[in-house]
N, C-alpha and C positions, 0 to 999 in steps of 0.2 A: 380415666385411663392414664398407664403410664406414658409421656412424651419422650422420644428417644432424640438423642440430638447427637447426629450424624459428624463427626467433625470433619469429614473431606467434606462434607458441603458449608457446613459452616464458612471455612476458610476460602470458600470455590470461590464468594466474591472478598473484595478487599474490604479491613474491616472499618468500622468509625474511625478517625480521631478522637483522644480523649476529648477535646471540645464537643466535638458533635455528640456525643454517648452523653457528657453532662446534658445536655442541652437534650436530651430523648429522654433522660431519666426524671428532669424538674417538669417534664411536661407531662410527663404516667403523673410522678407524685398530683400533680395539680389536677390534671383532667382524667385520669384513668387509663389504661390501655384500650385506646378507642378500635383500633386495628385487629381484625380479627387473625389468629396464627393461622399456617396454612400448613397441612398433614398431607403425608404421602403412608396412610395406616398409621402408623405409631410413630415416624417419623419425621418429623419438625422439618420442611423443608425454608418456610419465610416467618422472620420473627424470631432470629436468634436472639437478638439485644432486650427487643421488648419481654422475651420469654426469662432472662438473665434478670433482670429490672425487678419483674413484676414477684419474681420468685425471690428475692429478694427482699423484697416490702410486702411480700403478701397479699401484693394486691391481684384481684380474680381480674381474668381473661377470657377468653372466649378461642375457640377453633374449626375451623372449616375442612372438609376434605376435598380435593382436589380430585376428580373422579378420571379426568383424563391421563393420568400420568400411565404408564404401561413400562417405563423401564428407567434407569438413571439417567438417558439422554434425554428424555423427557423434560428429568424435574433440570436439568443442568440449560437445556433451551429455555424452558421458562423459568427460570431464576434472570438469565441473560435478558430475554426481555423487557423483563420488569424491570431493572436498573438499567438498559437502554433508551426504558420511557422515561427516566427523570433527568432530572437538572440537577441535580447537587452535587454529581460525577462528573471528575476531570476528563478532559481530551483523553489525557491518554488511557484513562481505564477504558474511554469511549471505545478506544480502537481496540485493546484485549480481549476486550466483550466479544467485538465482533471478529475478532479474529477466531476465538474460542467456537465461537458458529458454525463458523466455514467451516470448521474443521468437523463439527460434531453431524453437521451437514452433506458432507463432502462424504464422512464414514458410515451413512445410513443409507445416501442413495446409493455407494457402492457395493453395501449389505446387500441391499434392496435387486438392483442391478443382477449380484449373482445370483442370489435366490430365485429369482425369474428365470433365468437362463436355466438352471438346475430342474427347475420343474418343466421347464419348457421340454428340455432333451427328454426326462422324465415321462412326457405326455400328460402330468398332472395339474390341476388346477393353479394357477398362482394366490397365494393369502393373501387375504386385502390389506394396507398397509393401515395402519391405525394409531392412536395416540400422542400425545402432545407434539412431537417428534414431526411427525407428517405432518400434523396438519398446522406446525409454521414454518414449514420449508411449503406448502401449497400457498401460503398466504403471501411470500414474500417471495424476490426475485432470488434466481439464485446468488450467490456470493460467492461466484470464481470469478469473477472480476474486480478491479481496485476501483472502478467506479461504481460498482453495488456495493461493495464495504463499506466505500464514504459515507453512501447513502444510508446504508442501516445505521453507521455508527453519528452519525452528523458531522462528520468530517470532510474536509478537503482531500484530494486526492494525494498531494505533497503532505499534509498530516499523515494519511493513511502508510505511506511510502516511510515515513522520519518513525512509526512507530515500527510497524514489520524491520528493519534494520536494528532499533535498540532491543527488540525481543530475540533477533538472532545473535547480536555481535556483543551487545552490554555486557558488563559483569554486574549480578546481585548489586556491588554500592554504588552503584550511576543507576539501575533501575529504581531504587530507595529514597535515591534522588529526586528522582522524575516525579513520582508519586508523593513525596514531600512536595516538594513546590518549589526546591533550593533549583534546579533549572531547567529552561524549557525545553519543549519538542526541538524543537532546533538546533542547542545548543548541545544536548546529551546527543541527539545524531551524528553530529559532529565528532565529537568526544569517545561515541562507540566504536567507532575507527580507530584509534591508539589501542595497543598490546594491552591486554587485561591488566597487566602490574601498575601502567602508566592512568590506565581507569582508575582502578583501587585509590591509588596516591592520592590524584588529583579530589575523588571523592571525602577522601579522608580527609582532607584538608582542605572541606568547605568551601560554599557557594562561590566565593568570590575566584578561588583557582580553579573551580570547575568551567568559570567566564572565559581564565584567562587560556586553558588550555584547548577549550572551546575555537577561540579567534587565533592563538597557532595553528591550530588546524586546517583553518580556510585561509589564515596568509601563507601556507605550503600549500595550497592549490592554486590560489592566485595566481604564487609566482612564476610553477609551470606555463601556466596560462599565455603570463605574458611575455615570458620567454617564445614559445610559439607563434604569439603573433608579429611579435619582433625579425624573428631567424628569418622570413622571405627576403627580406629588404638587405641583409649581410650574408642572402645562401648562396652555399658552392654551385655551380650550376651541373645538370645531371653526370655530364662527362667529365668531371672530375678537376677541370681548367680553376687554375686560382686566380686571384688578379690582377698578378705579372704578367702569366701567360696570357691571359685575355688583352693587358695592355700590348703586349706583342703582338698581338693580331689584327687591333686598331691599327696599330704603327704601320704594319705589312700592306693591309687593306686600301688604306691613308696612299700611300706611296704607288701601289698599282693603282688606285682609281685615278690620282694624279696623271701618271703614263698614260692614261688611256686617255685621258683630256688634251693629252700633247700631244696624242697622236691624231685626235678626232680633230685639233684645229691642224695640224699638218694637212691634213686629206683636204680639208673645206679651198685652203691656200693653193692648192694643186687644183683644185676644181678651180678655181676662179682664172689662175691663169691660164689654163685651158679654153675656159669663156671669150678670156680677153683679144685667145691668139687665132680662132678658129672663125673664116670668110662669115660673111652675111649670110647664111645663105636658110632657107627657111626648111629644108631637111635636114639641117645638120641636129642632130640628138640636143646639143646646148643649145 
């Protein structure tokens, strides 16, 4: 049969490095294409490189058809999975994967959702919900939360947070970046916060200024920081008093509490000779 090969799926995951592609090709030439392709009908959905390889050298392969698939989010879930289960994918493809999920997840059970509703006012039976699609949103928890992300993707929850950010705020050459290896989760989140032209630059101009515009960034947050926790210690107080006028009201304060001590021993001095001048007598009040 003819094999058609699809290029939005092709490119749906990211592709080899030429490293890794040498390294898939010396090992067809040596041992064969041990991996069977996998078909959606005539459509090549796993086994882009080995089907490149093998057709190239002529060497026979073998193909399986995948009998669950029932629509493009089907094969687009299970592509996601299968490079979810392996190791040889960076973090951050970790998190696109799964973000990719949510979404394709998010737009089935809301499919899903109103078709129910529709047949429901309708008085009609609901279709049963079927194929690849359903049944790994049953198998798995949902993913509207950032602590199910982590979990599908094997991420942390701060990974999970540093990639949703460079997927909304990055430019293309800090994402390019990322996925190079020229700098980390961390530092490209960072970095994605500067105005797209100040990304580009920094980009363009290689790993070591993408560092450095990186560590600008968090010493402009720093220094908010610590300016804030500084201000209590030198703040105006709420009514607006500076601290002359404050000194002014010590002084004020100072000077009647003074008076009052002069007058409190005046009174004690009057009581006493009161004491001193009034009969023996054992009704008198003193």
């Amino acid at each position: 049969m003819d094999i058609v090969v699809n290029e939005e799926l092709k490119a749906y995951i990211d592709p080899l490095t030429p490293e890794e592609y040498e390294a898939l090709e010396r090992s067809i030439l040596a041992e064969g294409c041990r991996d069977a392709l996998v078909l959606w009908g005539d459509v090549l959905v796993d086994g882009h490189n080995r089907y490149g390889i093998c057709r190239k050298h002529d060497i026979a392969f073998e193909t399986v058809q995948n009998t669950r698939f029932q629509s493009m989010d089907d094969v687009h879930l299970w592509m996601i999975d299968q490079h979810l289960g392996r190791r040889s994918i960076s973090d951050f493809q970790r998190g696109v994967l799964a973000l990719r999920k949510r979404e394709i997840v998010s737009a089935r059970r809301g499919r899903s959702g109103a078709a129910a509703e529709q047949a429901a006012d309708a008085g009609e039976p609901q279709p049963a919900a079927g194929g690849y699609a359903q049944a790994s949103a049953d198998a798995s928890a949902p993913l509207d939360t950032r602590e199910a992300l982590a979990r599908a993707a094997r991420l942390s929850n701060s990974q999970v947070v540093m990639i949703e950010k460079i997927q909304k705020q990055a430019a293309p050459e800090l994402v390019a970046a990322v996925k190079s290896g020229a700098i980390s989760l961390n530092a490209a989140a960072a970095v994605a916060t500067l105005p797209a032209e100040e990304q580009v630059a920094a980009a363009s101009a290689g790993a070591d200024e993408l560092k450095q515009a990186a560590k600008r960034v968090r010493e402009a947050k720093r220094k908010p920081r610590a300016e804030k926790e500084a201000a209590p210690a030198a703040a105006v107080p709420d009514d607006g008093a500076t601290p002359d006028v404050l000194r002014e009201r010590v002084a004020a304060l100072t000077a009647e509490n003074t008076a009052l001590r002069q007058e409190v021993a005046s009174l004690q001095s009057q009581l006493r000779d009161l004491r001193s001048a009034a009969p023996a007598d054992e009704s008198s009040p003193f």
